[in-house]
N, CA, C and O atoms as a Tinker XYZ file with bonds, in Angstrom:
   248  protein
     1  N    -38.640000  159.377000  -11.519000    73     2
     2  CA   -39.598000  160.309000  -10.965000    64     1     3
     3  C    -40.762000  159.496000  -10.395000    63     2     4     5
     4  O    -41.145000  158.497000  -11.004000    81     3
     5  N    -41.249000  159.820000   -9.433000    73     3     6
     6  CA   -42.153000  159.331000   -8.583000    64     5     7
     7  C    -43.304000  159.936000   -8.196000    63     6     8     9
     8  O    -43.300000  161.117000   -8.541000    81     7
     9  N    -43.958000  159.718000   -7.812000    73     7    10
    10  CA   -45.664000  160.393000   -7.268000    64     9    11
    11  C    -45.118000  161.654000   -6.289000    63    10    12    13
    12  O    -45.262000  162.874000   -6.371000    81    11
    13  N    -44.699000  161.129000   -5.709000    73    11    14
    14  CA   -43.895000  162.092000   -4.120000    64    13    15
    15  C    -43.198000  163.361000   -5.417000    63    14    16    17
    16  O    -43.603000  164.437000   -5.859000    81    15
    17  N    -42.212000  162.659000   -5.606000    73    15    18
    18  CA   -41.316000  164.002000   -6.352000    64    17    19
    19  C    -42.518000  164.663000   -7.292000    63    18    20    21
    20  O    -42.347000  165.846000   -7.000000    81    19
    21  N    -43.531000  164.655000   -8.153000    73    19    22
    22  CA   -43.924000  165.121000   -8.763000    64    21    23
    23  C    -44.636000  166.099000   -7.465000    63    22    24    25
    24  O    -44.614000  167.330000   -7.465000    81    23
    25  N    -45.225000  165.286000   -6.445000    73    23    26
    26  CA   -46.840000  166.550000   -6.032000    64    25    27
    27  C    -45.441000  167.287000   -4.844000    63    26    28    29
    28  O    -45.860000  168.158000   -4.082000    81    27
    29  N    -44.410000  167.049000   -4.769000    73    27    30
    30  CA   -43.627000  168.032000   -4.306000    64    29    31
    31  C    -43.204000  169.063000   -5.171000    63    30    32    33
    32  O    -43.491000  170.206000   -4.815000    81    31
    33  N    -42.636000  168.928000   -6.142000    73    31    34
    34  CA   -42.546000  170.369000   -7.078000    64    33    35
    35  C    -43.841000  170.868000   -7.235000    63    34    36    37
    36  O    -43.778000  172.091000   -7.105000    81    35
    37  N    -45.068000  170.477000   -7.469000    73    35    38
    38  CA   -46.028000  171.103000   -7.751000    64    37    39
    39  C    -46.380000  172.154000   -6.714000    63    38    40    41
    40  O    -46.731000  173.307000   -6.967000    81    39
    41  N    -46.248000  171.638000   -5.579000    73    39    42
    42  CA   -46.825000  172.094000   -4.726000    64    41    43
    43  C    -45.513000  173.239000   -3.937000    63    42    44    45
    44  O    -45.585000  173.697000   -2.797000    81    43
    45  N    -44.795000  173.392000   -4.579000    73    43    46
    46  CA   -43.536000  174.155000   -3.784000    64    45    47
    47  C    -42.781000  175.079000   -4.854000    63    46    48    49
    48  O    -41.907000  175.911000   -4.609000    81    47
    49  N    -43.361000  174.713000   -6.182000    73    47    50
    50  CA   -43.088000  175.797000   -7.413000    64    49    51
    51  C    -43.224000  177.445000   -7.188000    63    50    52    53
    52  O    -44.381000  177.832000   -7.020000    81    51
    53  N    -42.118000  178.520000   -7.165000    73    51    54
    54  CA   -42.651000  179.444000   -6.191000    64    53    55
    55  C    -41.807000  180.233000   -8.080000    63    54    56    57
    56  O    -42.195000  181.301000   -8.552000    81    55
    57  N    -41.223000  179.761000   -8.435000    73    55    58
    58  CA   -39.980000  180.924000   -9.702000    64    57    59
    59  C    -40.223000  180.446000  -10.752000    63    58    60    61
    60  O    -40.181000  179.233000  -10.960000    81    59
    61  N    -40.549000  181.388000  -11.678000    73    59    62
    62  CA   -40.840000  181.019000  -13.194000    64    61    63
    63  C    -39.714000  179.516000  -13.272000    63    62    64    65
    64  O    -40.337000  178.473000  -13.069000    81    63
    65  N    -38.527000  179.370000  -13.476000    73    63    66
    66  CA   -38.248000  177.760000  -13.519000    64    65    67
    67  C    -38.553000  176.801000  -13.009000    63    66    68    69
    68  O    -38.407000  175.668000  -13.469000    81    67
    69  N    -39.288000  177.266000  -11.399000    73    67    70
    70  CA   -39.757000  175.377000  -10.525000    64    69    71
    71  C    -41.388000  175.476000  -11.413000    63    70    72    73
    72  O    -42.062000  174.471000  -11.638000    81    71
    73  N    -41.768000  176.773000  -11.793000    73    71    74
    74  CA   -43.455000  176.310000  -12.308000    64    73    75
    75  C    -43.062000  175.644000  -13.335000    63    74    76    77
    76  O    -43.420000  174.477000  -13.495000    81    75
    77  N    -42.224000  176.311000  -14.239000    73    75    78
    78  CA   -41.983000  175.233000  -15.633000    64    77    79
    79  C    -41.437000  173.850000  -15.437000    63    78    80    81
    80  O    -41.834000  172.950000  -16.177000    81    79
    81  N    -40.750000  173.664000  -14.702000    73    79    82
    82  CA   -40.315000  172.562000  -14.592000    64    81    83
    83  C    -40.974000  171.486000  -13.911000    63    82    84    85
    84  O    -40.898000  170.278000  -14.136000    81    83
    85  N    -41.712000  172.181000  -12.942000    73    83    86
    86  CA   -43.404000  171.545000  -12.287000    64    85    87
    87  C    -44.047000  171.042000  -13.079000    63    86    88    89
    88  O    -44.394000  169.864000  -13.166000    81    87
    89  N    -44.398000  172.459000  -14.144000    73    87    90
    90  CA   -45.432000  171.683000  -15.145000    64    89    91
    91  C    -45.232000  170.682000  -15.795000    63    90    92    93
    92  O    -46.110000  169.936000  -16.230000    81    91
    93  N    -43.999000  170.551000  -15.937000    73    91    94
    94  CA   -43.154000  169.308000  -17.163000    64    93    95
    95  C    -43.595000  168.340000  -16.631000    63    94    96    97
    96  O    -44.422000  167.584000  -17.140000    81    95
    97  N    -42.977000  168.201000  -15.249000    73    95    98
    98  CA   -43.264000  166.981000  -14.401000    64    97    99
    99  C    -44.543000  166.377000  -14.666000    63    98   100   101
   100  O    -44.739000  165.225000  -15.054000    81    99
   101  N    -45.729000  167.621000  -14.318000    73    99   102
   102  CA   -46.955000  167.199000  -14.480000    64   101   103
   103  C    -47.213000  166.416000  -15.296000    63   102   104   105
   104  O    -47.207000  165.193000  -15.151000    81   103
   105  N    -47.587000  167.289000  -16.680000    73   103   106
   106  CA   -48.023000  166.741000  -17.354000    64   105   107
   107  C    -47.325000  165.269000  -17.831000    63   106   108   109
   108  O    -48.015000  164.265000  -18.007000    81   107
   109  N    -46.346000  165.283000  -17.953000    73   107   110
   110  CA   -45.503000  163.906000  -18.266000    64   109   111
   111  C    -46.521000  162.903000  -16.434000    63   110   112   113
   112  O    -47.239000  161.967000  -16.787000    81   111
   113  N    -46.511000  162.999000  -15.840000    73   111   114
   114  CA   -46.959000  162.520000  -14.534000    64   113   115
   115  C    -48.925000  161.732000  -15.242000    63   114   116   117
   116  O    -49.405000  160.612000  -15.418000    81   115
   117  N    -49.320000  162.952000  -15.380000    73   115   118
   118  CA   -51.165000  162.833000  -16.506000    64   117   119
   119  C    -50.784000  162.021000  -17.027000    63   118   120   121
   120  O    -51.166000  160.906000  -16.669000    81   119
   121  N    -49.900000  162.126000  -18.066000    73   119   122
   122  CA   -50.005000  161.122000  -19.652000    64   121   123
   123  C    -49.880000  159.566000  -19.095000    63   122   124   125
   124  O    -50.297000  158.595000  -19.726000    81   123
   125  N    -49.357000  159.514000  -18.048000    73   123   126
   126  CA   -48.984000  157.679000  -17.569000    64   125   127
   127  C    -50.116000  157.646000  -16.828000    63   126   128   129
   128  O    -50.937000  156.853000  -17.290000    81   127
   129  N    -50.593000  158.422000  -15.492000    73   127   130
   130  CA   -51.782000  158.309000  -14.883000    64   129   131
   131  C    -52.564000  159.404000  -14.950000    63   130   132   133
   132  O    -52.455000  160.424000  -14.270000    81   131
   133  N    -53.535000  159.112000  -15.977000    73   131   134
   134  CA   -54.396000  159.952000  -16.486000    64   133   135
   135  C    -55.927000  159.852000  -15.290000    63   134   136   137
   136  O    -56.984000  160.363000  -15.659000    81   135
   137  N    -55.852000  159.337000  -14.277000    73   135   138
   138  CA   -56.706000  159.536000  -13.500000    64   137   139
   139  C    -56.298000  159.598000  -11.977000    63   138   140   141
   140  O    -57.072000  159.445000  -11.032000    81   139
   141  N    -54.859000  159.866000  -11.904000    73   139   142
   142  CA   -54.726000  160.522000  -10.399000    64   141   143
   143  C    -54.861000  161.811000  -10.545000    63   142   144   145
   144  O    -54.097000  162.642000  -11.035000    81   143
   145  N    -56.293000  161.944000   -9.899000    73   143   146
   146  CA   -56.867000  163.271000   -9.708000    64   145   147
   147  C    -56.255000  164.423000   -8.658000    63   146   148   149
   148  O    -56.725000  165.559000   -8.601000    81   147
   149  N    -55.267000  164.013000   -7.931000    73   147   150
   150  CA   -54.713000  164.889000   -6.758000    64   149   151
   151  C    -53.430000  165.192000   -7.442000    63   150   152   153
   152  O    -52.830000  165.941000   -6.670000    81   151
   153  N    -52.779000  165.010000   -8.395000    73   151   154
   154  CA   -51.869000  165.431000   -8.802000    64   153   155
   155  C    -52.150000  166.844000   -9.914000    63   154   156   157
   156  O    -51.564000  167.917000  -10.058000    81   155
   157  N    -53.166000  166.304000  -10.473000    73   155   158
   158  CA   -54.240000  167.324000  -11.611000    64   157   159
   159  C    -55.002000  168.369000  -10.494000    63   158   160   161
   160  O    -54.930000  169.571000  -10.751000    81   159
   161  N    -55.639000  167.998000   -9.416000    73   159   162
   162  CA   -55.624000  169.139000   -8.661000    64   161   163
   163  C    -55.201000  170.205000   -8.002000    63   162   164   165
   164  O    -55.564000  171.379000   -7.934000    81   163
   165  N    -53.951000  169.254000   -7.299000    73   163   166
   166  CA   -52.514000  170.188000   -7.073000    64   165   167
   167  C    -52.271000  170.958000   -7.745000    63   166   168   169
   168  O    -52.007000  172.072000   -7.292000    81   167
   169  N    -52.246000  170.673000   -9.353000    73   167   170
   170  CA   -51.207000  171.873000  -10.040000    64   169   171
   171  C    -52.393000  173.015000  -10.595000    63   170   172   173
   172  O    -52.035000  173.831000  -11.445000    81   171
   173  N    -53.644000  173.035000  -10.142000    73   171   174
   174  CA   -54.187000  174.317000  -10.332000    64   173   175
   175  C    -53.509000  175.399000  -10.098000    63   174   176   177
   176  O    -53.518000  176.238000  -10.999000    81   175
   177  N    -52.654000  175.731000   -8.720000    73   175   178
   178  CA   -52.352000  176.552000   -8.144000    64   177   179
   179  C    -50.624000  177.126000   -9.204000    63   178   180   181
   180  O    -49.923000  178.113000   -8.982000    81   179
   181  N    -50.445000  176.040000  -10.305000    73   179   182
   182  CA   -49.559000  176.218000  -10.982000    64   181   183
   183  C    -49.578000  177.013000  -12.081000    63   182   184   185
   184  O    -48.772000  177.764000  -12.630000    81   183
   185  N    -50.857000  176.614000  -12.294000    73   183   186
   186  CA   -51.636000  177.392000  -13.299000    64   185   187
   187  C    -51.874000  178.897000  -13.412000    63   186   188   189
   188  O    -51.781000  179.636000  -14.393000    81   187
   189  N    -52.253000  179.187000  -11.962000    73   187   190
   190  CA   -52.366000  180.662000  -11.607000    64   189   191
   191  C    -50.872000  181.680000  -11.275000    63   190   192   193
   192  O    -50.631000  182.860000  -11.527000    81   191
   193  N    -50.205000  180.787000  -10.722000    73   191   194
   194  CA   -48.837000  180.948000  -11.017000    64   193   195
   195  C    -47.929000  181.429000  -12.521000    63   194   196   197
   196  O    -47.258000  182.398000  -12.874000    81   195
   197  N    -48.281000  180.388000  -12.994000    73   195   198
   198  CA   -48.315000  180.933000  -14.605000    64   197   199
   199  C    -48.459000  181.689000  -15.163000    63   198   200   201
   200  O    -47.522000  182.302000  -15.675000    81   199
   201  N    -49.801000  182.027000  -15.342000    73   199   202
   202  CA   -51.081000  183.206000  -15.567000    64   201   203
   203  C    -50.113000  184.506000  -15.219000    63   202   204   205
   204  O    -49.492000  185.170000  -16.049000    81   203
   205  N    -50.143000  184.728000  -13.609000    73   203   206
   206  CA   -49.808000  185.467000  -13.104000    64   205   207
   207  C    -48.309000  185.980000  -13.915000    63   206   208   209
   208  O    -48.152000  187.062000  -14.481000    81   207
   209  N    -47.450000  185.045000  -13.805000    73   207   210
   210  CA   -46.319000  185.524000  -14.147000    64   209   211
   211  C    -46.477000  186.117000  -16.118000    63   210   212   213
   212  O    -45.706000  186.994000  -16.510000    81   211
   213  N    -47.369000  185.588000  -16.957000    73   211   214
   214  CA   -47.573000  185.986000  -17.907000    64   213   215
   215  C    -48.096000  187.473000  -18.092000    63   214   216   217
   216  O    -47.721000  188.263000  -18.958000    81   215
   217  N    -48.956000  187.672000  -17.188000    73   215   218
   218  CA   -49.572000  188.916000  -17.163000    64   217   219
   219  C    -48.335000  190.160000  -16.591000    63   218   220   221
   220  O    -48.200000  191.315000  -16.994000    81   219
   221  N    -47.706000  189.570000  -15.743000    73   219   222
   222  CA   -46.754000  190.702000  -15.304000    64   221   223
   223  C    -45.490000  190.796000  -16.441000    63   222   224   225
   224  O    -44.720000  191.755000  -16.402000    81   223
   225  N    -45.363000  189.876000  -17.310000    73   223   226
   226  CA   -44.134000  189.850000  -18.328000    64   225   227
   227  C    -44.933000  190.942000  -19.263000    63   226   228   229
   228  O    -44.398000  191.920000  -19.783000    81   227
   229  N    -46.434000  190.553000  -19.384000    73   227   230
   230  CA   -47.139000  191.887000  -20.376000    64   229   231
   231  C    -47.319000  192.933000  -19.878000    63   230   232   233
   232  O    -47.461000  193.941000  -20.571000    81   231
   233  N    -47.363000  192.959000  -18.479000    73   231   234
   234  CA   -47.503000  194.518000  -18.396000    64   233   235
   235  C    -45.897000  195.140000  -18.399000    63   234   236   237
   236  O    -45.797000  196.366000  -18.356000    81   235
   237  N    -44.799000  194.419000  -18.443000    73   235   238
   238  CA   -43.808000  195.143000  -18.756000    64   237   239
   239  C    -43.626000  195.148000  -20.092000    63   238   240   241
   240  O    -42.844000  196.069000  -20.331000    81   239
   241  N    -43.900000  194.670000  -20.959000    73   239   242
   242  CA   -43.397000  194.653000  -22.793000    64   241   243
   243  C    -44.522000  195.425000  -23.070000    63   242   244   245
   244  O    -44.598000  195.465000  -24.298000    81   243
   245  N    -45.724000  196.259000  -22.419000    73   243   246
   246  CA   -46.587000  197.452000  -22.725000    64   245   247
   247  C    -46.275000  198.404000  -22.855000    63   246   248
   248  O    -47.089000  199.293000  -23.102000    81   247
């Protein structure tokens, strides 16, 4: 795995499996370079992704 392959899933994660599997990337990506900041910025948008999909799994188990 590489810089490229990581901020490409991040950035192209669209289905509950590419976000999870995005995130994996990520964070495994942080723990070795804990100060490439454009990779940690990128995956904000993963985040909300997330979120999002959490909130709609709760409003169906309501």
């Amino acid at each position: 795995m590489n810089r490229e392959d990581v901020l490409n899933a991040v950035l192209s994660a669209r289905t509950r499996e590419e976000v999870a599997q995005a995130q994996k990337m990520r964070n495994e990506w942080v723990k070795l370079h804990p100060d490439d900041d454009e990779i940690f910025d990128a995956s904000e948008s993963l985040e909300m992704l997330a979120q999002a999909q959490a909130l709609i799994d709760a409003e169906k188990n309501s």
